[in-house]
C-alpha positions as CSV (number, residue, x, y, z in Angstrom):
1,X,8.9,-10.3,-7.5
2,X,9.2,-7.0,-9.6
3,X,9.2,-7.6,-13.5
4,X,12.8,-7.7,-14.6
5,X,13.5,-4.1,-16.8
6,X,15.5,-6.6,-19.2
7,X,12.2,-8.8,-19.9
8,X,10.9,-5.9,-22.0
9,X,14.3,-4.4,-23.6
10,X,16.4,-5.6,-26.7
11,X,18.3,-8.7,-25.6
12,X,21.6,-7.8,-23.8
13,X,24.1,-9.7,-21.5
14,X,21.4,-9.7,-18.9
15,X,19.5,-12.3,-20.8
16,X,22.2,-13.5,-22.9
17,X,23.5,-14.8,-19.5
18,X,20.1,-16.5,-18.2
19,X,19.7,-18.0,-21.7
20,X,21.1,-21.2,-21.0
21,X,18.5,-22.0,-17.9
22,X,15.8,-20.7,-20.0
23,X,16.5,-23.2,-22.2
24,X,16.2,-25.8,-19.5
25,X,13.5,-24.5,-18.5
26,X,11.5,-24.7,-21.5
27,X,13.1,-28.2,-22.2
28,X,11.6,-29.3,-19.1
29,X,8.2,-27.5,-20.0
30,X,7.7,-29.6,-23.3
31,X,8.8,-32.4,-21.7
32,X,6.1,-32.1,-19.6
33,X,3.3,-31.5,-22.1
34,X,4.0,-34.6,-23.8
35,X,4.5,-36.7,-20.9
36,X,0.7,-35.5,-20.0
37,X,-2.3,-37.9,-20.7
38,X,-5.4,-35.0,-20.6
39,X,-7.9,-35.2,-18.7
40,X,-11.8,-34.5,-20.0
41,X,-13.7,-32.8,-18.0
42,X,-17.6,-34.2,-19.5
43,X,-17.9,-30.1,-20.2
44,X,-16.7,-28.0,-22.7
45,X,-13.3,-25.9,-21.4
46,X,-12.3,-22.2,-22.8
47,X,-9.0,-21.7,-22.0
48,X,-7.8,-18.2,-21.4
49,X,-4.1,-18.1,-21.1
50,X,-0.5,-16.1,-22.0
51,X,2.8,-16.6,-23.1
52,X,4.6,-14.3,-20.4
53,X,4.9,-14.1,-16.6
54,X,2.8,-11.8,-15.2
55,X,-0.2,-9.8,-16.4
56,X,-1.4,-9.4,-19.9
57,X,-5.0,-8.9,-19.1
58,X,-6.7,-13.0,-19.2
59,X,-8.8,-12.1,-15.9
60,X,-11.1,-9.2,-17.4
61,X,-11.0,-11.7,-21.3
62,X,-12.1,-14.7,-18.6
63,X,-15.1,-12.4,-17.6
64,X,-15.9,-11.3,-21.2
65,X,-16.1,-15.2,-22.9
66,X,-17.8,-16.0,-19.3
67,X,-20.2,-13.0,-19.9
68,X,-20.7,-14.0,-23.4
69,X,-21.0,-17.5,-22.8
70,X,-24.0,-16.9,-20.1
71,X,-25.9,-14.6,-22.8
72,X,-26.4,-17.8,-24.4
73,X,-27.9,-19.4,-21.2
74,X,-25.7,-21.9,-19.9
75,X,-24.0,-22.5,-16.3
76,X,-20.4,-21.0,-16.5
77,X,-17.8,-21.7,-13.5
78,X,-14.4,-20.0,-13.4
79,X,-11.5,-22.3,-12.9
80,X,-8.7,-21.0,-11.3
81,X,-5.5,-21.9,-9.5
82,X,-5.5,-19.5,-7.6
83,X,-2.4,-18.0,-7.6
84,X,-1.2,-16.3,-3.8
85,X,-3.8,-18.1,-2.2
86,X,-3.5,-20.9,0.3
87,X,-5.9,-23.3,-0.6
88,X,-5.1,-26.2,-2.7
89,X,-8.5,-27.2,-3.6
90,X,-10.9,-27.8,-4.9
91,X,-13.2,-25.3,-3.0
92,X,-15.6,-22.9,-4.4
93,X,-14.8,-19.3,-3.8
94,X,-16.8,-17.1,-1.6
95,X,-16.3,-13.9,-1.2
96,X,-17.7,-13.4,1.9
97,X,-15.5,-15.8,3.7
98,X,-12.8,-16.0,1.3
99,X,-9.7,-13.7,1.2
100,X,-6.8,-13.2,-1.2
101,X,-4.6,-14.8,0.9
102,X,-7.2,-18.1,1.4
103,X,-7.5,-18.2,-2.8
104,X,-5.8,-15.2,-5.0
105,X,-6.7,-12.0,-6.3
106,X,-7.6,-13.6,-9.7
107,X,-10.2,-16.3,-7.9
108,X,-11.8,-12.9,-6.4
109,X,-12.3,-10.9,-9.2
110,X,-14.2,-13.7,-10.9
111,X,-16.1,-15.0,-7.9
112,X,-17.9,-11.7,-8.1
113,X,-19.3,-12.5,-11.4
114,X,-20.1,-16.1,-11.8
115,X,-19.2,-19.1,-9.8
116,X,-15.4,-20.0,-9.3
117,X,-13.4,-22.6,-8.4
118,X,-9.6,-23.0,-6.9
119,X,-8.2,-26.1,-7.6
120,X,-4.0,-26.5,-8.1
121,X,-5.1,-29.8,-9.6
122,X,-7.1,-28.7,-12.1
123,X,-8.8,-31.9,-13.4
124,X,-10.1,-32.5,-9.7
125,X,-11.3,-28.8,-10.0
126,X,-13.0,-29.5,-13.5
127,X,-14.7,-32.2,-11.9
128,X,-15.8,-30.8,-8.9
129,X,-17.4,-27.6,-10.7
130,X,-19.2,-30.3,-13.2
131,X,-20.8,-32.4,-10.2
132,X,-21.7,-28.7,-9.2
133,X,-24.1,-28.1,-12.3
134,X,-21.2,-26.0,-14.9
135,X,-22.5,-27.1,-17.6
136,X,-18.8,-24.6,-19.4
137,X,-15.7,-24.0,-17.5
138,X,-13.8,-20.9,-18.4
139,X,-9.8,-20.9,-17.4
140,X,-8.6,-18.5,-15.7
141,X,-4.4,-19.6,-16.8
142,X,-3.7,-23.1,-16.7
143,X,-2.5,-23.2,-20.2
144,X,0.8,-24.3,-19.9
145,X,-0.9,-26.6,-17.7
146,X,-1.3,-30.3,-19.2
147,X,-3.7,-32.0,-16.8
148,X,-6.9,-31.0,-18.5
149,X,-8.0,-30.9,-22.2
150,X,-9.4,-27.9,-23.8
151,X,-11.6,-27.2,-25.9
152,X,-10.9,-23.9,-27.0
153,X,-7.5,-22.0,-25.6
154,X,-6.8,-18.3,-25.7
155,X,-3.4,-16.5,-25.4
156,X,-3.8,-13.4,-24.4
157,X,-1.0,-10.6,-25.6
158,X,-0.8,-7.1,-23.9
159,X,-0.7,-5.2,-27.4
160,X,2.2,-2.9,-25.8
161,X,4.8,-5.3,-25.3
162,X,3.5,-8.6,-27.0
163,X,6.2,-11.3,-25.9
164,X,9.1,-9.0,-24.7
165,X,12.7,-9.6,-25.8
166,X,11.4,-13.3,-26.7
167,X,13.6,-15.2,-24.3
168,X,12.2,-17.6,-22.1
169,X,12.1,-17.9,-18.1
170,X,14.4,-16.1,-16.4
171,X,16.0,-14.9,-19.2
172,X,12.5,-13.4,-20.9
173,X,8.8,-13.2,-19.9
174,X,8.1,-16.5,-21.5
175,X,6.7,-19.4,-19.7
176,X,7.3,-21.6,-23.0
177,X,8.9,-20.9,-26.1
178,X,6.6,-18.6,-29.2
179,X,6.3,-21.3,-31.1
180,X,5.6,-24.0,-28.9
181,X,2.5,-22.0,-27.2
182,X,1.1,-20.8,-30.1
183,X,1.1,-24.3,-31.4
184,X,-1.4,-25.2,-28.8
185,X,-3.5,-22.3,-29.3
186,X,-6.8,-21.4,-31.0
187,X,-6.7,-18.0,-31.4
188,X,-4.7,-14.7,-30.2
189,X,-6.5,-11.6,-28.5
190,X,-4.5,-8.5,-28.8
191,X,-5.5,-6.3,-25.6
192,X,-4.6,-2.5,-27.0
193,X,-2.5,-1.4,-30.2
194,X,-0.4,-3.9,-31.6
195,X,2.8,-2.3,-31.5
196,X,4.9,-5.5,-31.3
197,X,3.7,-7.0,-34.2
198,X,2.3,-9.9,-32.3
199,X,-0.4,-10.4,-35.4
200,X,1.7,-11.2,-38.0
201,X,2.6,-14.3,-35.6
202,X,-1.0,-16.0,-36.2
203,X,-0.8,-17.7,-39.0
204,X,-4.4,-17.9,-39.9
205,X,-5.5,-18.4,-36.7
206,X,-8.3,-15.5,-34.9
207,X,-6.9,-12.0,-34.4
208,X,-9.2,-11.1,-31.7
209,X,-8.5,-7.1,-30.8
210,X,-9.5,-5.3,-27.5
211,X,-9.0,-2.8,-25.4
212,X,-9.5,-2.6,-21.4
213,X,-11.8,0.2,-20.5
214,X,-13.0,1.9,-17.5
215,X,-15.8,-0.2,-16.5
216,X,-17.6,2.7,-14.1
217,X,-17.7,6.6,-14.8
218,X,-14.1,7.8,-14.2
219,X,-15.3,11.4,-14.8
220,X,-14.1,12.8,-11.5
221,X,-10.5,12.0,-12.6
222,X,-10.1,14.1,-15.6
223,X,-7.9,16.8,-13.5
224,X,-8.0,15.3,-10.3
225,X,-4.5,14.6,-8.6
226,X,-4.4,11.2,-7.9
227,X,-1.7,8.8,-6.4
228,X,-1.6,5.9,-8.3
229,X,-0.4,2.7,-7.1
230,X,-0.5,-1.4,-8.4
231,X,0.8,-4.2,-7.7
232,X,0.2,-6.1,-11.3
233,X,2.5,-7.6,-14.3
234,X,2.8,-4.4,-16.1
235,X,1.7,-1.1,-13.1
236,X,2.7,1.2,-15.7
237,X,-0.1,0.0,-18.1
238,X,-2.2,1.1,-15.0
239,X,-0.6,4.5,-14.8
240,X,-1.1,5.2,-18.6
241,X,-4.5,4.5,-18.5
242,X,-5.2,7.2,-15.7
243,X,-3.2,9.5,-17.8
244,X,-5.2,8.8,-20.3
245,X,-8.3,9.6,-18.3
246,X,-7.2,13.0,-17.9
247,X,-6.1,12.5,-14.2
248,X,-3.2,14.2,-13.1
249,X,-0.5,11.6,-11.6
250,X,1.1,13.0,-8.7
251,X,2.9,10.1,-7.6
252,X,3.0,6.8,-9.2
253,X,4.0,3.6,-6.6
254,X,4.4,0.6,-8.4
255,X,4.4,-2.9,-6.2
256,X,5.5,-6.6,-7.5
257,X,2.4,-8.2,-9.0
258,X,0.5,-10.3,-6.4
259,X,1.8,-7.7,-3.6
260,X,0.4,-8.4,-0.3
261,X,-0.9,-5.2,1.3
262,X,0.1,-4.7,5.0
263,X,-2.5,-2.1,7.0
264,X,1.2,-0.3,7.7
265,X,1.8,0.1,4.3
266,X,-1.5,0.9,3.0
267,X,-1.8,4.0,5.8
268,X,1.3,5.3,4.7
269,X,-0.1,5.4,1.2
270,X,-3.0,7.2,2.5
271,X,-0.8,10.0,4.5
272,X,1.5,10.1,1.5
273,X,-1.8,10.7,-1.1
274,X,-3.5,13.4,1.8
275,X,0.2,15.1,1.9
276,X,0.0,15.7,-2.1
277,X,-4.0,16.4,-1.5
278,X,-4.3,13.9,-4.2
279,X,-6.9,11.0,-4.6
280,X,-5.2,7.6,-4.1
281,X,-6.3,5.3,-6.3
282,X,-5.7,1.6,-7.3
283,X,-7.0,-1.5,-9.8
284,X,-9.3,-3.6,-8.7
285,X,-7.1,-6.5,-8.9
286,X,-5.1,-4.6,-5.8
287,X,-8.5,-3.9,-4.1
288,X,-9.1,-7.3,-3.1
289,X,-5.5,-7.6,-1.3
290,X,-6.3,-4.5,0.7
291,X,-7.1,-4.5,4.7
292,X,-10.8,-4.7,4.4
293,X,-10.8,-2.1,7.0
294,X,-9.1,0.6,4.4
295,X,-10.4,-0.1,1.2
296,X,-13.4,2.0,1.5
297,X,-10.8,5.3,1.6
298,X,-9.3,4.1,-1.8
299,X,-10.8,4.7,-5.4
300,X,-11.1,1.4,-7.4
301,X,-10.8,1.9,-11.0
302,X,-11.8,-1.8,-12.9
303,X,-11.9,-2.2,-16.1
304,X,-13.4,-4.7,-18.5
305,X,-12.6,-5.8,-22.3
306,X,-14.2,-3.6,-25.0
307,X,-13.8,-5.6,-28.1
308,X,-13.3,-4.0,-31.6
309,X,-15.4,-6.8,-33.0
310,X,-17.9,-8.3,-31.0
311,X,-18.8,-11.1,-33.5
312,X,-15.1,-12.6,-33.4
313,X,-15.6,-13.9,-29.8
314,X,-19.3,-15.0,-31.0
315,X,-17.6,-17.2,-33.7
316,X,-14.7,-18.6,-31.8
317,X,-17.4,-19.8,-29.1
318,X,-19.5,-21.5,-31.9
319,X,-16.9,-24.3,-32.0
320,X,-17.2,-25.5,-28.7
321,X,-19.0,-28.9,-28.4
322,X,-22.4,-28.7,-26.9
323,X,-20.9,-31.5,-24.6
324,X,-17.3,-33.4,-23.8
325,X,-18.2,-37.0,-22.8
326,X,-15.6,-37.7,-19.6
327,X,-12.7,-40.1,-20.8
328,X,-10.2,-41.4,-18.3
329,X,-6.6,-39.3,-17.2
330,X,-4.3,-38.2,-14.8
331,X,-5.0,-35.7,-12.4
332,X,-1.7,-33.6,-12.2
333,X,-1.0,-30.6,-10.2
334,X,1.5,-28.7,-12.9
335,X,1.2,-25.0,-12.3
């Protein structure tokens, strides 16, 4: 499903008229989180999670505390649900055999970098990835999930938008009510300029600030035509940071997020990018769902976390136990 143009607009009758089932829906949310008996894992657990449906940029924060984390020398998995995949779990991701239809773009992305896991019952997933020898789990979403403590939890705001017209599911973005999530949460990171304000909402916790950045020369864009396509929460976040590369957009195609490519559709792309002799050109979140047999005629543009101050991260990770001894708790399968 495509965003809804309301999500991100002053409230109107659109979401006026949803309000009453976001209500329910968030009723039902908080009913759940204190209904929920955590489970521990025996590990420390960094939870990196959001606020809104759809992407605000926890998958390239997951790699940058999992990065961080591994400069200090310990074992970090990737815990994942993985979201558009098949497999309920717990497996452990491999790329090689793996596909985003078996576990989810998300799963993919991090599998490249340190060990992940795909488990819709996260606790069982915890678990497995302990017996495994992860001596830290980092959370890839899962925060609204109540099945497994954390040690340390994240919300992650795209600095553009922060919480959108503040309504909750389907009438907003919001997966749980402002004040309820940041509640629950240790510290905000604030991915690009804060133009919503979304700082002033931390009382005293962390203000982590960030910006996603090219993570490979994109030199031969500046002045290049390019089509531009994604299939993530926000595509035009994509499209702006090409623009701001210097590339020249010649046609911009944006997809829901999660979008499974089909070889049909993916050629057409192709014809339609050789047509405009322009260089077509995705995320690397939509590289993964491609036909493996296309990808190679596509440019990948990742990106990865550039943070303004490298020593807030540092400090937020000093707080995490050197150990969680495992208590007992239910193993529940809440998305």
């Amino acid at each position: 499903m495509k965003t809804p143009a309301f999500w991100y607009r002053p409230p109107g009758l659109a979401s006026a008229a949803l309000a009453p089932l976001g209500a329910l829906y968030g009723l039902a949310g908080r009913r759940r989180m204190a209904a929920a008996e955590p489970h521990r894992a025996g590990t420390p657990v960094v939870c990196v999670g959001n606020l809104v449906a759809g992407g605000a940029g926890k998958t390239p924060v997951g790699l940058a505390v999992a990065a961080a984390l591994r400069a200090r020398g310990v074992a970090v998995h990737a815990l994942t649900r993985g979201h558009g995949g098949r497999e309920r779990g717990p497996v452990l991701v491999d790329p090689a055999r793996h596909g985003a239809d078996d576990v989810g773009d998300e799963a993919l992305l991090l599998a490249a970098d340190i060990p992940c896991w795909v488990a819709r019952d996260r606790a069982a997933g915890a678990d497995a990835a302990v017996a495994a020898g992860a001596e830290i789990l980092v959370m890839d979403d899962g925060f609204q999930n109540p099945g497994l403590f954390k040690d340390v939890s994240l919300v992650v705001v795209d600095g553009a938008v922060g919480f959108g017209n503040g309504r909750v599911i389907p009438a907003g973005p919001l997966r749980e009510r402002i004040a309820d999530g940041l509640a629950r949460a240790d510290a905000l990171v604030i991915l690009g300029d804060d133009r919503a304000g979304v700082a002033a909402l931390a009382q005293g916790r962390p203000v982590l600030r960030g910006r996603l950045e090219p993570s490979t020369d994109s030199a031969e864009l500046r002045g290049r035509r390019v089509l531009a396509f994604a299939g993530i929460g926000r595509p035009e976040k994509f499209f702006a940071t090409l623009e701001s590369l210097g590339a020249d957009l010649a046609a911009r195609v944006p997809f829901a997020d999660h979008h499974p490519y089909r070889p049909a559709e993916v050629a057409a792309l192709l014809e339609r990018a050789a047509a405009l002799d322009a260089l077509p050109v995705t995320t690397a979140k939509d590289a993964v769902r491609l036909p493996a047999a296309l990808r190679a005629h596509i440019r990948v543009l990742p990106v990865a976390v550039a943070w303004e101050d490298p020593s807030a991260l540092a400090r937020l990770l000093d707080r995490l136990p050197p150990t969680c001894p495992p208590e007992g708790g239910s193993h529940g399968e809440a998305a």
